[in-house]
N, C-alpha and C positions, 0 to 999 in steps of 0.2 A: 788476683789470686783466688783459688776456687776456696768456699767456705772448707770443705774436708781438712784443704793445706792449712789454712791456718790453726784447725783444731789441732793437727800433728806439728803445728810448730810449736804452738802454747803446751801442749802438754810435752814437749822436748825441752821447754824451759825450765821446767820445775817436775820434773820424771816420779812417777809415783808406783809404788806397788801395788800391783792388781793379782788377788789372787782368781783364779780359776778352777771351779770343783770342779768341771767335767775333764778330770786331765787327761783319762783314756779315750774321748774323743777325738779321733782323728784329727780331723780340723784345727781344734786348739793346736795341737802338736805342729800342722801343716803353716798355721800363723805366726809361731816363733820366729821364723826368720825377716820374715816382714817387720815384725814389732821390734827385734834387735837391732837391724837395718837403719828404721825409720827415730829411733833410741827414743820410742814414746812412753817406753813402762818399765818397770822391772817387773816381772812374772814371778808368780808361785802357781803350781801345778799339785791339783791336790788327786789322791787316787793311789795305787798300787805299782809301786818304785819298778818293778820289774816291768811289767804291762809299759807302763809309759816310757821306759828304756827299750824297749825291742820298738816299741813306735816310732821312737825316735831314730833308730837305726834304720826300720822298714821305708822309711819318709826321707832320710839321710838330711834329719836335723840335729842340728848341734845344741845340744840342750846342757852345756856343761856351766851356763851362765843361767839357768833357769834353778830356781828352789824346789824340790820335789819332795810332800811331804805326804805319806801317808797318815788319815787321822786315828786309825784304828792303834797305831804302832806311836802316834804324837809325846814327847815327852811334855805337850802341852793337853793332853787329854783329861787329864783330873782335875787342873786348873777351869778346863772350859767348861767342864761339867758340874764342877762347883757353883761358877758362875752362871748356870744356863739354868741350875736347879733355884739359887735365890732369884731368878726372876723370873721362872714358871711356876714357883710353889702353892702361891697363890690359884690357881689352876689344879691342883692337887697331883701332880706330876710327882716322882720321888724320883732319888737320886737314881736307881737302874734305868729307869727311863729315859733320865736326863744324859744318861752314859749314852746308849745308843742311840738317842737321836743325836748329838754331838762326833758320833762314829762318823754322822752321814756326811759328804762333802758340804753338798747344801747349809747346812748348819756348820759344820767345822769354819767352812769360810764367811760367814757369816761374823760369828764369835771372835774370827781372827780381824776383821773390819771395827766390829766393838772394840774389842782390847785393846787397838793399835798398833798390832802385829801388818794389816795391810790398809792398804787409804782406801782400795775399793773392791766390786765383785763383780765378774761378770758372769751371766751360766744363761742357760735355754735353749742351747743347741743338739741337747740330747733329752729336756724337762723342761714339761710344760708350766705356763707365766704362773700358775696358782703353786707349785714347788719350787720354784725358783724366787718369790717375792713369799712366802710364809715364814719361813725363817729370818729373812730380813725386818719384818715387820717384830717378830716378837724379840728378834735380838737387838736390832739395832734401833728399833722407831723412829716416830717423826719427831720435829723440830717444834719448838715450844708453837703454839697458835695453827697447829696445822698436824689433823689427825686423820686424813684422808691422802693414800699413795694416789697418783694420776699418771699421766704420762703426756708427750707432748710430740708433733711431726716440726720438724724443720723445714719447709719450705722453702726452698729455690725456683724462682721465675728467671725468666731471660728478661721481661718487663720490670724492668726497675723501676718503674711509674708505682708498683703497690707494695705498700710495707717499708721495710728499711734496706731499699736500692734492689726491690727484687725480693726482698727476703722476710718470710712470714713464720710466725711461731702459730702451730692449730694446739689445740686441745679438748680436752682428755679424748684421743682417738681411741684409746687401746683398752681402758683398764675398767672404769665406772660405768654402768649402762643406763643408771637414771639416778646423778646425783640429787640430792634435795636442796636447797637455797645455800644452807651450809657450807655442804660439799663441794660446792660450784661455786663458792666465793672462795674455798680453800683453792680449790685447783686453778683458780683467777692468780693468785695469789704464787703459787706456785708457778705458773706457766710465765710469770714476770720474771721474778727470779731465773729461770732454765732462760729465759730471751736475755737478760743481763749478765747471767755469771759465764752462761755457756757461747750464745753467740756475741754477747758483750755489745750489744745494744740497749737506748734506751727505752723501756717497755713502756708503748700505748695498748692498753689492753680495751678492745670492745669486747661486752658481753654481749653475743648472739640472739637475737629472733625473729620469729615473723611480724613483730612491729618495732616501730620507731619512735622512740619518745609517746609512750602511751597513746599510741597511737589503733592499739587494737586494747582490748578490754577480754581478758582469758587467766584463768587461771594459771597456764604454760609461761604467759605472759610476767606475773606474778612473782612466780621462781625467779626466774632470772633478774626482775628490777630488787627484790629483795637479794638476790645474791649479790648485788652490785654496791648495794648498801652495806652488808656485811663483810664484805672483802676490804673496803674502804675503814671498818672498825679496827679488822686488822692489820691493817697497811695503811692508816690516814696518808702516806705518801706517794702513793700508787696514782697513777694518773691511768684513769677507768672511768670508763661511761657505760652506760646501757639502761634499757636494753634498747637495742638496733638492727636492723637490718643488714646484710651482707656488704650492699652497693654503700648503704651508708656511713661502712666505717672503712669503707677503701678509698672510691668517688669524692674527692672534696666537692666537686658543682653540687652534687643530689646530698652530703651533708651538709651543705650550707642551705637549702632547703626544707630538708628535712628535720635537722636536730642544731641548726646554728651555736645553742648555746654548747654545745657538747666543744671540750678542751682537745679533743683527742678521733672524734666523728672524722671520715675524712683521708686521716693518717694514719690509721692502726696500724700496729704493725705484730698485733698479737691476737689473735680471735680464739674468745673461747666461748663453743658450742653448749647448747643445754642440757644434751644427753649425747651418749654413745656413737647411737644411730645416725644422728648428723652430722657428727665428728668425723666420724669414719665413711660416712659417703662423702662428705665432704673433702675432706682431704684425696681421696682416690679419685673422684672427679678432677680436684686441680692435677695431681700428679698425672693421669689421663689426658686431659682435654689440654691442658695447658702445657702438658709435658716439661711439669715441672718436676725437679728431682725430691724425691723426698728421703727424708735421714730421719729414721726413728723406727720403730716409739723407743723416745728418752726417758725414764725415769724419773718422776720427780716426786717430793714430797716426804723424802729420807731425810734423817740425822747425818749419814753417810752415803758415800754415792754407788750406788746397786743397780747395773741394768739388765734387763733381761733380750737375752737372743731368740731373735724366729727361731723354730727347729728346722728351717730350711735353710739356714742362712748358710753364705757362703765365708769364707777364709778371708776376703776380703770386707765383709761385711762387721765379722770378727775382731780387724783389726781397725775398722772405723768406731766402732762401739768403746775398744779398749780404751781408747786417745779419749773420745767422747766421757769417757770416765773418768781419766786421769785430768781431765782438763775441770770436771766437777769435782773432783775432791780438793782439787786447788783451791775452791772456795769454800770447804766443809770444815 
């Protein structure tokens, strides 16, 4: 069975509410039937009742099983902005402020993910990843020990020889461009979690670099063995090595050369990169050369589960993300 099916089957077992601020986006509207279909979510469509009714008719979706809430008109509007003002005050925000930014969908569905009104959010198909993750971040934050958002590619090979049967977690491709030892042990930490709750394996995390068991002497170097150590602070149960080379945490013959003592050298089945820039070439190479599929960037590093869409993305891409959500909030 392809990883996607099983994301739509898990998230079909315990069905979660996902709201969606961009509800006057086509697309979302075009996705309904699919995600009704496939019975991976229950939807809330946030945006202008009218607008998103003539879409629904224009597109001949049946959106009569869909929530549609305008937040400007919300009989939940004072309450969010109550709540959005005691926890930006500190920031010297006042409550009119707090009003209109709580207007916005962005934020409306944010607040509605806090409160417990929906389990998750998806948006970025009409807003760019810094609109789409700023409100989540200051409504909803991260999870105790982990103060940096990341994000993570799913990797699918045909080569079941690398990772778990084929199957690898990258990280941060999307979001961090030059974590610091910290950040890169949070997002260690994080990319474990997304490889156990989401694809529901057990996480071997290598931390990436150009050498191998101190085997080069650099400050690049540095970061990453100190991330490795601090990830293990916070997660003593994390099974992580580093730092390592590519071959050496795929390759058992050149790990057992290389880093014998490493618990996890070999067998990785989670790699996470030192910065940005080799994250994301890295990843695109595999998905390229290897023509492996890739599913992401996923989200991670929320109290709740919040992802964000290319603005290219397609209706189907839409409805891989939702499930991918609702199968995350199953664990939040």
């Amino acid at each position: 069975m392809k990883f996607i099916e099983k994301i739509y089957n898990q998230a079909k077992k315990d069905k979660k509410t996902i709201v969606l601020p961009e509800g006057t986006e086509p697309r979302m509207i075009k996705a309904i039937p699919e995600i009704s279909e496939k019975q991976i979510a229950d939807i809330v469509l946030l945006g202008n009742e009218k607008e998103i009714e003539q879409l629904g008719s224009e597109y001949n979706v049946d959106l009569t099983e869909v929530e549609i809430i305008n937040p400007s008109k919300s009989d939940k509007l004072a309450e969010y902005t109550e709540t959005y003002y005691q926890l930006r005050k500190h920031k010297g925000i006042d409550k009119k402020e707090a009003k209109e930014k709580i207007k916005d969908p962005l934020y409306f569905g944010s607040m509605m993910v806090k409160q417990g009104e929906a389990d998750g959010k998806v948006a970025g198909a009409d807003n760019p990843t810094g609109d789409v993750l700023k409100p989540a971040i200051k409504i909803i934050g991260t999870p105790e020990g982990i103060s940096v958002i990341s994000s993570s590619f799913i990797m699918i090979l045909d080569d079941e020889d690398f990772g778990e049967e084929g199957i690898l977690v990258f990280s941060d491709c999307a979001v961090n461009p030059n974590p610091d030892s910290q950040q890169l042990a949070e997002i260690a930490v994080s990319a474990a979690d997304t490889a156990q709750n989401l694809v529901n394996i057990d996480p071997k995390v290598a931390m990436l670099s150009f050498s191998t068991n101190d085997s080069a002497k650099h400050e690049l170097v540095d970061k990453v063995q100190e991330a490795t150590v601090k990830a293990k602070d916070i997660d003593p149960d994390l099974k992580i090595s580093g730092e390592m080379q590519a071959d050496a945490a795929l390759v058992p013959e050149i790990a057992d050369k290389k880093y014998p003592e490493s618990e996890i050298a070999g067998q990785a089945n989670v790699l996470v990169f030192p910065d940005l820039q080799a994250a994301n070439i890295g990843y695109k190479l595999v998905q390229r050369l290897a023509k492996a599929e890739a599913i992401g960037p996923v989200s991670q590093g929320m109290a709740k589960a919040v992802n964000d869409l290319s603005r290219g993305c397609s209706v189907e891409d839409i409805v891989k993300v939702i499930a991918i959500t609702g199968v995350q909030a199953q664990n939040c």
